[in-house]
PQR file of N, CA, C, O and H, with PARSE charges and radii, in Angstrom:
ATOM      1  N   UNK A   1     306.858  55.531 179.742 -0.4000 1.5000
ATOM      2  CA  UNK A   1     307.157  56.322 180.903 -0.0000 2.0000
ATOM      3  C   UNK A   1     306.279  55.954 182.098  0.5500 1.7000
ATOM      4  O   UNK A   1     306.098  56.548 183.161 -0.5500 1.4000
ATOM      5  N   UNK A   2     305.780  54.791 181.619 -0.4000 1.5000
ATOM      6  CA  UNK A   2     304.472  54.307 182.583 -0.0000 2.0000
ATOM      7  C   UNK A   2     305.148  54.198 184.342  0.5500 1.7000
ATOM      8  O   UNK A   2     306.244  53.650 184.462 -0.5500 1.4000
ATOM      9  H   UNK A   2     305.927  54.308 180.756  0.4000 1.0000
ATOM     10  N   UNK A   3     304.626  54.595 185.286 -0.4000 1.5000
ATOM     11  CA  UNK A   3     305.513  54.122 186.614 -0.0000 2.0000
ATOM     12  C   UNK A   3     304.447  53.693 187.919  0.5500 1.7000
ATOM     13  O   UNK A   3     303.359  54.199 188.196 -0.5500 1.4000
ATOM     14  H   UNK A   3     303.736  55.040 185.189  0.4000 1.0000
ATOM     15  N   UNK A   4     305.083  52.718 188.516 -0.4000 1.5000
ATOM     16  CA  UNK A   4     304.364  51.773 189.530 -0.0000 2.0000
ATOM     17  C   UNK A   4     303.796  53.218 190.641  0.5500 1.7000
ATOM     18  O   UNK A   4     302.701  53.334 191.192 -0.5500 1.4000
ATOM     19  H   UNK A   4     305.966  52.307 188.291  0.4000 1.0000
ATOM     20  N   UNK A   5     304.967  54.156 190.684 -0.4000 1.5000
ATOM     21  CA  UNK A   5     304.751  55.067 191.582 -0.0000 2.0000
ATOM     22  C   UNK A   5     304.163  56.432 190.938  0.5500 1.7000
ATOM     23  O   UNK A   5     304.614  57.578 190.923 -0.5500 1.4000
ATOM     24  H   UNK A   5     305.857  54.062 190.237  0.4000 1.0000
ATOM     25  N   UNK A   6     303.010  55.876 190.427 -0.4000 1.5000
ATOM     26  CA  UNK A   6     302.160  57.310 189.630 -0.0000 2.0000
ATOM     27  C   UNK A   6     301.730  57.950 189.804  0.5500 1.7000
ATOM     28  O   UNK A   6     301.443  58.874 189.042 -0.5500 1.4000
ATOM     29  H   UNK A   6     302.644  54.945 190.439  0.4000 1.0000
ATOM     30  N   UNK A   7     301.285  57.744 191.512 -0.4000 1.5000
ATOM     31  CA  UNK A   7     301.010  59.139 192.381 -0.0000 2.0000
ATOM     32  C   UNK A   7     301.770  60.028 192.980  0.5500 1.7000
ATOM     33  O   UNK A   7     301.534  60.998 193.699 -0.5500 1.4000
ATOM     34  H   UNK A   7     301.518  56.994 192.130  0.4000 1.0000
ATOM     35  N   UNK A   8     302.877  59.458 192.498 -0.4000 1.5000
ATOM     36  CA  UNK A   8     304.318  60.324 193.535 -0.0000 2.0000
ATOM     37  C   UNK A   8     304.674  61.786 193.249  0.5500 1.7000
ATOM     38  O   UNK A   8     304.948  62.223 192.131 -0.5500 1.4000
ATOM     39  H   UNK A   8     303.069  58.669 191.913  0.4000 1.0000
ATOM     40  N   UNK A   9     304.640  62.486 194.379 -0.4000 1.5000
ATOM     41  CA  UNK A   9     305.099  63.756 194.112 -0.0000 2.0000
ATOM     42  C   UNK A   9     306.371  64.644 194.391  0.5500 1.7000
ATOM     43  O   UNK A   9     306.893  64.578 195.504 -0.5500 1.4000
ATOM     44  H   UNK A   9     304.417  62.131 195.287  0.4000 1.0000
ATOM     45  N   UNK A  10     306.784  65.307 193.612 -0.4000 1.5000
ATOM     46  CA  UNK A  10     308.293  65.314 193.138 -0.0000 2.0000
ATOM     47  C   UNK A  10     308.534  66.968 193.043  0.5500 1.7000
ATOM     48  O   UNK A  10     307.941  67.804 192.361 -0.5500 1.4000
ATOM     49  H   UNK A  10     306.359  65.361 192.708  0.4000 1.0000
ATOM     50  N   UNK A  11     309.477  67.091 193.856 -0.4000 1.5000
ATOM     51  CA  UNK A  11     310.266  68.404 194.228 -0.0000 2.0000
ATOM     52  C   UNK A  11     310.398  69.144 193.109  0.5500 1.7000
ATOM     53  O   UNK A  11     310.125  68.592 192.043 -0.5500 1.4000
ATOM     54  H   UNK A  11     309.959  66.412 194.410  0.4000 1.0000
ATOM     55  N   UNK A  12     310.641  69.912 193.106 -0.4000 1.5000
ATOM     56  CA  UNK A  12     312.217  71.109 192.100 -0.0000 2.0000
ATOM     57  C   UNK A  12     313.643  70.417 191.704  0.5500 1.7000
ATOM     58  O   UNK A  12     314.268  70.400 190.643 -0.5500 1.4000
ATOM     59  H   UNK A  12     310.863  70.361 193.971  0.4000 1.0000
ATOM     60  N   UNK A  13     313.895  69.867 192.963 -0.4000 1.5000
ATOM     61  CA  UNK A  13     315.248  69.196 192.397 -0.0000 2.0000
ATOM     62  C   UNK A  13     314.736  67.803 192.061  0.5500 1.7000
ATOM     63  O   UNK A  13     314.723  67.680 190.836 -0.5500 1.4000
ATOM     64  H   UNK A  13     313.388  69.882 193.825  0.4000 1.0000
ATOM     65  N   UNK A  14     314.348  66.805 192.625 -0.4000 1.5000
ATOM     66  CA  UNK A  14     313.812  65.497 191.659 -0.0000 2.0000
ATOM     67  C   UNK A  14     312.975  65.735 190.614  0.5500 1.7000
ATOM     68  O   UNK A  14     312.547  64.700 190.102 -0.5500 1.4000
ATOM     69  H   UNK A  14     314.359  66.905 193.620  0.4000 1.0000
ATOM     70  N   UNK A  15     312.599  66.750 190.125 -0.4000 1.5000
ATOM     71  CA  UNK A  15     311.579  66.890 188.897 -0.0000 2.0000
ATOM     72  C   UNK A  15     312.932  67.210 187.746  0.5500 1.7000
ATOM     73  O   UNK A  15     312.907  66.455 186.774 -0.5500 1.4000
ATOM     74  H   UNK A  15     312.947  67.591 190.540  0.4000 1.0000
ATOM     75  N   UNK A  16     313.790  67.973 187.758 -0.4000 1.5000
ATOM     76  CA  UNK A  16     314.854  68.725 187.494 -0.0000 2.0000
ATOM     77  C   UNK A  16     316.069  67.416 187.750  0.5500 1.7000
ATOM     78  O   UNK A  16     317.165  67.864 187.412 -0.5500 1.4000
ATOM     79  H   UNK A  16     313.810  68.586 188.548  0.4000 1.0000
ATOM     80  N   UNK A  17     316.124  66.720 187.983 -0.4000 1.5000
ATOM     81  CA  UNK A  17     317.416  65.505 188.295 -0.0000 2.0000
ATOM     82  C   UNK A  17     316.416  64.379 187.134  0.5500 1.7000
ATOM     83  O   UNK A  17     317.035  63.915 186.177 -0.5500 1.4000
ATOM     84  H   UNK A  17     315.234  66.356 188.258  0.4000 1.0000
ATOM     85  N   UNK A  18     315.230  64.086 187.262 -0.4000 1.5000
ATOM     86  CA  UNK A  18     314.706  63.618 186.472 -0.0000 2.0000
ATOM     87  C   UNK A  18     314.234  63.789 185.140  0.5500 1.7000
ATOM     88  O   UNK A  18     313.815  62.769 184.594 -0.5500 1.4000
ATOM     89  H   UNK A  18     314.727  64.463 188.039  0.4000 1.0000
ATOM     90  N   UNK A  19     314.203  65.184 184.296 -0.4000 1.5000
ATOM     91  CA  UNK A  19     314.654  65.429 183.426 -0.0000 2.0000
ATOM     92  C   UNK A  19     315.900  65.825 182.736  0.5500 1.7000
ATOM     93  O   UNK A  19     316.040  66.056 181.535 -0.5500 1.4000
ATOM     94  H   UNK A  19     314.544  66.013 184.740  0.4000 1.0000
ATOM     95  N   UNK A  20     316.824  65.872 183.721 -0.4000 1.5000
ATOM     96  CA  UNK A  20     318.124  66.012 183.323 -0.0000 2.0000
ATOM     97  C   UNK A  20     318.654  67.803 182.915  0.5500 1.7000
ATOM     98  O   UNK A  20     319.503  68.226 182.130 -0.5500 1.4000
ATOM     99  H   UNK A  20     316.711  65.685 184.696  0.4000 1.0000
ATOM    100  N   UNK A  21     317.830  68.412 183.732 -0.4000 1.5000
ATOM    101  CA  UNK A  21     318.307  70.037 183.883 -0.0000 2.0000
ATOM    102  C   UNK A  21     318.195  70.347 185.134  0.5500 1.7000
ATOM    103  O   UNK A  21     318.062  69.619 186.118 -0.5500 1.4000
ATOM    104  H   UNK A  21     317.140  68.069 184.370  0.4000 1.0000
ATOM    105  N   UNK A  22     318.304  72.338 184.964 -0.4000 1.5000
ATOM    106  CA  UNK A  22     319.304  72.611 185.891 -0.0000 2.0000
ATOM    107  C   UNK A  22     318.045  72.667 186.826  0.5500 1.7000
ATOM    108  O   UNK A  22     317.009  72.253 186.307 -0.5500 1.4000
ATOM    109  H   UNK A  22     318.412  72.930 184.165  0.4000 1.0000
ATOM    110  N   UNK A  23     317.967  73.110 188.114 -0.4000 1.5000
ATOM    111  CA  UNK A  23     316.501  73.751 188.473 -0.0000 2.0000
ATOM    112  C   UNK A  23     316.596  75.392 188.081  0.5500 1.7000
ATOM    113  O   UNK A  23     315.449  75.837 188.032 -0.5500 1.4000
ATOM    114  H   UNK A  23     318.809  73.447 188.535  0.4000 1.0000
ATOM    115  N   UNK A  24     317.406  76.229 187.844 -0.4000 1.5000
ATOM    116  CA  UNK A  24     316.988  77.285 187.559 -0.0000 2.0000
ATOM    117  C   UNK A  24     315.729  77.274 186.014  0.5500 1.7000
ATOM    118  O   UNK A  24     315.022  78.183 185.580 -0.5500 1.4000
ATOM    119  H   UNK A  24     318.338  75.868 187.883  0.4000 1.0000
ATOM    120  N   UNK A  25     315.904  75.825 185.544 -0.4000 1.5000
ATOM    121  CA  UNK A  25     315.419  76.149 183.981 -0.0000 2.0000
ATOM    122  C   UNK A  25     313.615  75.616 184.526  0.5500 1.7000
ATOM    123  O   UNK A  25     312.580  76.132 184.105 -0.5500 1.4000
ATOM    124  H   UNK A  25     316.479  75.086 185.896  0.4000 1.0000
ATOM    125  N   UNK A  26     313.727  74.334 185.665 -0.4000 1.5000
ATOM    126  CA  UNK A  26     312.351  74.728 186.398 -0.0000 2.0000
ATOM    127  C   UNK A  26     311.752  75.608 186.617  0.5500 1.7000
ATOM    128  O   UNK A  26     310.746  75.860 185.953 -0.5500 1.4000
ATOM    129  H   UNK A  26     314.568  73.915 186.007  0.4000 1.0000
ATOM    130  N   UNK A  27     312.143  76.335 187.571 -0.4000 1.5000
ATOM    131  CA  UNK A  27     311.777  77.729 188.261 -0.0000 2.0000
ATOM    132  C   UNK A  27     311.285  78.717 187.056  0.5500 1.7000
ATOM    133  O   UNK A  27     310.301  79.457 187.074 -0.5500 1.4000
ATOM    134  H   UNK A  27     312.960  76.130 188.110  0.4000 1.0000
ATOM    135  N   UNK A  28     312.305  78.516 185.924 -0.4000 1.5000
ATOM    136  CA  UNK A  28     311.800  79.999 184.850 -0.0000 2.0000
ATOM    137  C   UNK A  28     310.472  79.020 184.073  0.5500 1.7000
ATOM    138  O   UNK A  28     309.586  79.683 183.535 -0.5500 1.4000
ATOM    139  H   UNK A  28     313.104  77.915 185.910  0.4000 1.0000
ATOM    140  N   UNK A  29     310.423  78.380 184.052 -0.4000 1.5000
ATOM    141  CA  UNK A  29     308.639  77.455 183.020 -0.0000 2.0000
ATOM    142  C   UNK A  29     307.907  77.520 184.575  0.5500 1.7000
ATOM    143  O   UNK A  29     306.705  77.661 184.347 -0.5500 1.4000
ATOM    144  H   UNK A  29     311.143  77.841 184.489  0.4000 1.0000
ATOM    145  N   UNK A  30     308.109  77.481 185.915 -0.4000 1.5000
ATOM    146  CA  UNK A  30     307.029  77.901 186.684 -0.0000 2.0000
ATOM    147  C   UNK A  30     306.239  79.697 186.539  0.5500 1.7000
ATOM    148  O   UNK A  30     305.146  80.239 186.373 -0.5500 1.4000
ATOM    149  H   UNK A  30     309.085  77.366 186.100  0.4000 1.0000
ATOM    150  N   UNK A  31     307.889  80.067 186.767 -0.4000 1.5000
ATOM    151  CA  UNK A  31     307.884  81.514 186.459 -0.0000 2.0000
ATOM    152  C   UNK A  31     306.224  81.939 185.555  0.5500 1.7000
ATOM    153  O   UNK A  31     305.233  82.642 185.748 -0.5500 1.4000
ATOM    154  H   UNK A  31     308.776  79.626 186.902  0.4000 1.0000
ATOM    155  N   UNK A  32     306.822  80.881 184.403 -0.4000 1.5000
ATOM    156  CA  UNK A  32     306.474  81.084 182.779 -0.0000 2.0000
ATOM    157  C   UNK A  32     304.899  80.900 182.999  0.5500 1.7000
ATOM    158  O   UNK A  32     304.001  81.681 182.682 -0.5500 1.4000
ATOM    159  H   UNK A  32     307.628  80.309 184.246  0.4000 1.0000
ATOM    160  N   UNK A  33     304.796  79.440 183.737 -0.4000 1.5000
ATOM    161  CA  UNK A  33     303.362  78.592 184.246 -0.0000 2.0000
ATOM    162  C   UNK A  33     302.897  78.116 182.741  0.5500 1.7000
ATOM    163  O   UNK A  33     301.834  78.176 182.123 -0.5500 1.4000
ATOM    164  H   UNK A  33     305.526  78.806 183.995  0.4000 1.0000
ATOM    165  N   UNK A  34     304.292  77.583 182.436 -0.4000 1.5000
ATOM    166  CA  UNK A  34     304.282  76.630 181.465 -0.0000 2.0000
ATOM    167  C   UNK A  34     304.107  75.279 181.787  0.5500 1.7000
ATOM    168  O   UNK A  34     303.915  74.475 180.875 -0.5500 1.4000
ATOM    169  H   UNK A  34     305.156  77.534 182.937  0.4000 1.0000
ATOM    170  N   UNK A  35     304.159  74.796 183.337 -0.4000 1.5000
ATOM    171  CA  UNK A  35     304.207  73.316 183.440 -0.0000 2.0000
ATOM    172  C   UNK A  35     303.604  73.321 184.803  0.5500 1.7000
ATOM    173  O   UNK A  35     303.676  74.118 185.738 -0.5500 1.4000
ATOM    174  H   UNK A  35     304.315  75.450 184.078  0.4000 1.0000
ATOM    175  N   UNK A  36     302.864  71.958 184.592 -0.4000 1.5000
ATOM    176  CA  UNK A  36     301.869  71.689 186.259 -0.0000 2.0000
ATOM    177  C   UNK A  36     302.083  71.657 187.304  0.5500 1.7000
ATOM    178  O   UNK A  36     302.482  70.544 187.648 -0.5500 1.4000
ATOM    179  H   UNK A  36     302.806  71.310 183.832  0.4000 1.0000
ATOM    180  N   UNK A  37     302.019  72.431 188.151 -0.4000 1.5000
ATOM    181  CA  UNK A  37     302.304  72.530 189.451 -0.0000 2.0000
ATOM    182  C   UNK A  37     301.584  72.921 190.400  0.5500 1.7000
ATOM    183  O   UNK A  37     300.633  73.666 190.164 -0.5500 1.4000
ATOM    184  H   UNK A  37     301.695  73.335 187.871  0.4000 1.0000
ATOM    185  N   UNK A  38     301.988  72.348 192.164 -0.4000 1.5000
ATOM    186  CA  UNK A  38     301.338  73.214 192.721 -0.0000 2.0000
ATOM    187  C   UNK A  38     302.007  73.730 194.077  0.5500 1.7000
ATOM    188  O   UNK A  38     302.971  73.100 194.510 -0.5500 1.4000
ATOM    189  H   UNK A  38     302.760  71.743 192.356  0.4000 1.0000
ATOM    190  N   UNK A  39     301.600  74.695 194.669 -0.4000 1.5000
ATOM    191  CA  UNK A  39     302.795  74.659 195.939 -0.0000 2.0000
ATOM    192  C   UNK A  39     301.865  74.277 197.119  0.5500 1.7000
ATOM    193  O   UNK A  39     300.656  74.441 197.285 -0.5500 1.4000
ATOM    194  H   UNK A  39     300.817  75.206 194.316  0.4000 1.0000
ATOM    195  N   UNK A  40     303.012  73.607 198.023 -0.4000 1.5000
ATOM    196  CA  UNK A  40     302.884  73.339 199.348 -0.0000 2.0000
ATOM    197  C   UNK A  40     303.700  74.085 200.402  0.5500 1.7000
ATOM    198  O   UNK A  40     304.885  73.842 200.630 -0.5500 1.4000
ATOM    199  H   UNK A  40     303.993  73.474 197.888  0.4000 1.0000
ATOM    200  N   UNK A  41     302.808  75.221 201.163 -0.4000 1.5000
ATOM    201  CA  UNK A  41     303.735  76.178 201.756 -0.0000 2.0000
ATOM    202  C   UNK A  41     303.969  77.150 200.884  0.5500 1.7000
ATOM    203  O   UNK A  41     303.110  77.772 200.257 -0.5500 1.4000
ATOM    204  H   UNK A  41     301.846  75.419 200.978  0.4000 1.0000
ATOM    205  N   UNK A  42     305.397  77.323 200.823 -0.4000 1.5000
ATOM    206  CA  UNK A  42     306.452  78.114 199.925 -0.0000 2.0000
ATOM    207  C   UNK A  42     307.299  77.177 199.128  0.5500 1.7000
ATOM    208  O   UNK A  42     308.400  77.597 198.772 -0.5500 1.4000
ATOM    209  H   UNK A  42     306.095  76.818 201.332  0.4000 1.0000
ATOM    210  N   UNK A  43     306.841  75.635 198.708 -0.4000 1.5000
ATOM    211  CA  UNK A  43     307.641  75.071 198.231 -0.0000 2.0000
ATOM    212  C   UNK A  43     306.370  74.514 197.162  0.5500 1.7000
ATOM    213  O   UNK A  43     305.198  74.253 197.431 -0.5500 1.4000
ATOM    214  H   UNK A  43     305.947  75.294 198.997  0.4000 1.0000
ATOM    215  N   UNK A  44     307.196  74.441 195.695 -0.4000 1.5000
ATOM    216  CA  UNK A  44     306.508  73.886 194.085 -0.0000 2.0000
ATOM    217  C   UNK A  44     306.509  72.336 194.903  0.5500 1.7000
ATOM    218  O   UNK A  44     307.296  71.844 195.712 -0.5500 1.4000
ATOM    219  H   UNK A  44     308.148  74.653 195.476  0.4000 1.0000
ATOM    220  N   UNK A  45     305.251  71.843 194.285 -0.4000 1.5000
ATOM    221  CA  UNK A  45     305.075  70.360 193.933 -0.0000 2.0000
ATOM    222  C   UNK A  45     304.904  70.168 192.384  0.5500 1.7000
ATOM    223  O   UNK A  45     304.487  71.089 191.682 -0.5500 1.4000
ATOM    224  H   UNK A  45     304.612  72.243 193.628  0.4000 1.0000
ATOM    225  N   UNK A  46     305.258  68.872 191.847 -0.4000 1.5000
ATOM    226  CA  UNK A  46     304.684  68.029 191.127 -0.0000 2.0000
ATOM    227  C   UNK A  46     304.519  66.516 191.178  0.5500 1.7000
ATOM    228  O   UNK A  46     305.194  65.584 191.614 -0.5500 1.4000
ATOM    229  H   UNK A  46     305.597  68.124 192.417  0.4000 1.0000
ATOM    230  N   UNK A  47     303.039  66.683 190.390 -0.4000 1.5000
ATOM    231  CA  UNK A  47     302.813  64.850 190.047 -0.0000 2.0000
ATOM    232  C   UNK A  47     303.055  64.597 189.168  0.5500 1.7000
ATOM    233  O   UNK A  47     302.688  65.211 188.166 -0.5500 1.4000
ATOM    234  H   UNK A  47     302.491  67.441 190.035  0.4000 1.0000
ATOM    235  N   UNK A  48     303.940  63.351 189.166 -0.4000 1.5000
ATOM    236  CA  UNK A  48     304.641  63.093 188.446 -0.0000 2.0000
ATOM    237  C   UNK A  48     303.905  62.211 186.870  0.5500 1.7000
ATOM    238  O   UNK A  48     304.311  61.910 185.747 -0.5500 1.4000
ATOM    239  H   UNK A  48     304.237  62.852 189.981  0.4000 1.0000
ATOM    240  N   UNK A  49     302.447  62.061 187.783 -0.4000 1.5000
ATOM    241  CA  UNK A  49     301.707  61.701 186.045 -0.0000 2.0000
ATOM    242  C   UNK A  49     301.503  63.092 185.599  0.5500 1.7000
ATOM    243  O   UNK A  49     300.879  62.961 184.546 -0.5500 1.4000
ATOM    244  H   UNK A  49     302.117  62.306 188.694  0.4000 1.0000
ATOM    245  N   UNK A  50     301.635  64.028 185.757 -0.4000 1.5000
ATOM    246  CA  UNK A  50     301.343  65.427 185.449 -0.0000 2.0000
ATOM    247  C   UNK A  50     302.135  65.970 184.427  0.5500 1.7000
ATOM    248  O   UNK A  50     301.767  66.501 183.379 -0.5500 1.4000
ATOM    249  H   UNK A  50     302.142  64.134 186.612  0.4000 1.0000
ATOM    250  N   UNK A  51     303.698  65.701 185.020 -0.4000 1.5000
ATOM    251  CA  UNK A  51     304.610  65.914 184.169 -0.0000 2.0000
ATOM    252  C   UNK A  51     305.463  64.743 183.188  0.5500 1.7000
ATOM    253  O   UNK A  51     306.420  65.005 182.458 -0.5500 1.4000
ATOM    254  H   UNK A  51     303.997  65.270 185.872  0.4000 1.0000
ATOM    255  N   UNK A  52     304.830  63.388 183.393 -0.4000 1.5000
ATOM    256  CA  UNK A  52     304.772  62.908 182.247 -0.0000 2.0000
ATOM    257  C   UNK A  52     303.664  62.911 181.206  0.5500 1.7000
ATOM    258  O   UNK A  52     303.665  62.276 180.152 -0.5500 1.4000
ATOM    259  H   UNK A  52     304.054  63.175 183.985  0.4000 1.0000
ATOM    260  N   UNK A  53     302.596  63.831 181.724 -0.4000 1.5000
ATOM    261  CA  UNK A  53     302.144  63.743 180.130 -0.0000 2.0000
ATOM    262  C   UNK A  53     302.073  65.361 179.656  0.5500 1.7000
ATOM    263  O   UNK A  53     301.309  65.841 178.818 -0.5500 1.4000
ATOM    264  H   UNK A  53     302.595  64.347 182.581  0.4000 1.0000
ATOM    265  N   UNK A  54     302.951  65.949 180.331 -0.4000 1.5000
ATOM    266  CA  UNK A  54     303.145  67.203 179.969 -0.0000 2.0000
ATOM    267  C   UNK A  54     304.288  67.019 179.098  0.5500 1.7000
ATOM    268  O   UNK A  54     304.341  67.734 178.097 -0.5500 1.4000
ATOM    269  H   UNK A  54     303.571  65.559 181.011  0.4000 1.0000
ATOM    270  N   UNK A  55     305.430  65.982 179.361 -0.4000 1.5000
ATOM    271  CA  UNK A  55     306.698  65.891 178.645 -0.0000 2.0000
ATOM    272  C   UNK A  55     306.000  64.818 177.035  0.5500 1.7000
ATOM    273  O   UNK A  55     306.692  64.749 176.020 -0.5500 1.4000
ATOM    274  H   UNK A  55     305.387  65.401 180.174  0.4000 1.0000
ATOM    275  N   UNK A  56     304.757  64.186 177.116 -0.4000 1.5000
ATOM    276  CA  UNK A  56     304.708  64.006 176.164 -0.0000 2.0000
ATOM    277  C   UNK A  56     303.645  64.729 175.211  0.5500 1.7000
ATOM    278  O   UNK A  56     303.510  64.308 174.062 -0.5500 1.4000
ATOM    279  H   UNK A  56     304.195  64.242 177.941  0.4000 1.0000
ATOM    280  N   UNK A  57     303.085  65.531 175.554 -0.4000 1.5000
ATOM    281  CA  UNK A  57     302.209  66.727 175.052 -0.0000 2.0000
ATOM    282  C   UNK A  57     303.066  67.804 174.582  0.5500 1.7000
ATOM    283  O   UNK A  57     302.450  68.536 173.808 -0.5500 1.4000
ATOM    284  H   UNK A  57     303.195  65.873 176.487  0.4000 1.0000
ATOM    285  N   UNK A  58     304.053  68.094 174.743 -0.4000 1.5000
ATOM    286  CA  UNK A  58     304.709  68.860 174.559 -0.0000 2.0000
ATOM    287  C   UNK A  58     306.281  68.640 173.514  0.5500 1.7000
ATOM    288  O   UNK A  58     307.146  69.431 173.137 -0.5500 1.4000
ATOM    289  H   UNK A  58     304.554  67.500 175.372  0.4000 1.0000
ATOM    290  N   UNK A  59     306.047  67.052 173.316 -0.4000 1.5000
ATOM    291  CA  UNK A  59     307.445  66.321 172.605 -0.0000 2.0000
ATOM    292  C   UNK A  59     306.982  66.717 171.130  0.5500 1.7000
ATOM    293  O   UNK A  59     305.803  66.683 170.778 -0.5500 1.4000
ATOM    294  H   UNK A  59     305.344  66.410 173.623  0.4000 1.0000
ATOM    295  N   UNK A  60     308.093  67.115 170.267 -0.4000 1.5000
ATOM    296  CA  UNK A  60     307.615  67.376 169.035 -0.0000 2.0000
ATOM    297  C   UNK A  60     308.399  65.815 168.228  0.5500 1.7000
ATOM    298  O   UNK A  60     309.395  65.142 168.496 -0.5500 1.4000
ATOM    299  H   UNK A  60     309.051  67.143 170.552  0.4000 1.0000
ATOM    300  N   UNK A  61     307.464  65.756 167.293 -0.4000 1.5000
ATOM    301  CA  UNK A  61     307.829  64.722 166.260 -0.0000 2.0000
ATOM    302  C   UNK A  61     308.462  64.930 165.158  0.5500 1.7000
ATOM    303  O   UNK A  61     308.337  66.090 164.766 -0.5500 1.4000
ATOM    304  H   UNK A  61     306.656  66.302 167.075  0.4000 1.0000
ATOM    305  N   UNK A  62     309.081  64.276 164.516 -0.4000 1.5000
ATOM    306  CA  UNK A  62     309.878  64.808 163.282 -0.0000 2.0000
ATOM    307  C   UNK A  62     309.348  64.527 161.891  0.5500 1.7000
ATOM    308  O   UNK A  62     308.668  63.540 161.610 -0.5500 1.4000
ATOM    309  H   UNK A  62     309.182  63.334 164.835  0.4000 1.0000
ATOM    310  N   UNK A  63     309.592  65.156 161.330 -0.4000 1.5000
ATOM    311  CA  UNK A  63     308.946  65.071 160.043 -0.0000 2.0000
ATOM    312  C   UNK A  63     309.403  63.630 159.374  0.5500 1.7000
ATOM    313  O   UNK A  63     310.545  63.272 159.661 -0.5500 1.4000
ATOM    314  H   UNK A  63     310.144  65.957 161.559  0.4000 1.0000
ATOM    315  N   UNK A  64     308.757  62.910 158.655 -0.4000 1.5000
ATOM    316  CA  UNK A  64     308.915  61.449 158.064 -0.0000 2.0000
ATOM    317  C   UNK A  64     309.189  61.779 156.575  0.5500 1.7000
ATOM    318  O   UNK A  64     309.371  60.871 155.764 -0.5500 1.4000
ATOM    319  H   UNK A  64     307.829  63.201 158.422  0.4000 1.0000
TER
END
């Protein structure tokens, strides 16, 4: 998940287009402050090394 652009910081809807859900399911794990964020203004940020190693801290493995 390594990326050239590892400082980049990423909306509600590109965080949410990039995992492949809705943004309401964002908003409820901010809600939750289940996942890293921060706001600018009245608007959520994320970094996007933030939430890739949140998506892999959080990946479960399967039993072998």
């Amino acid at each position: 998940m390594a990326s050239k652009s590892s400082g980049e910081i990423m909306t509600v809807a590109s965080w949410a287009h990039y995992l492949r859900c809705h943004e309401s399911t964002v908003y409820r794990l901010l809600k939750r402050r289940e996942i890293p964020a921060f706001k600018l203004g009245s608007d959520w940020r994320f970094l996007k090394t933030a939430i890739e190693q949140w998506v892999r801290k959080s990946t479960v493995e399967p039993k072998s």
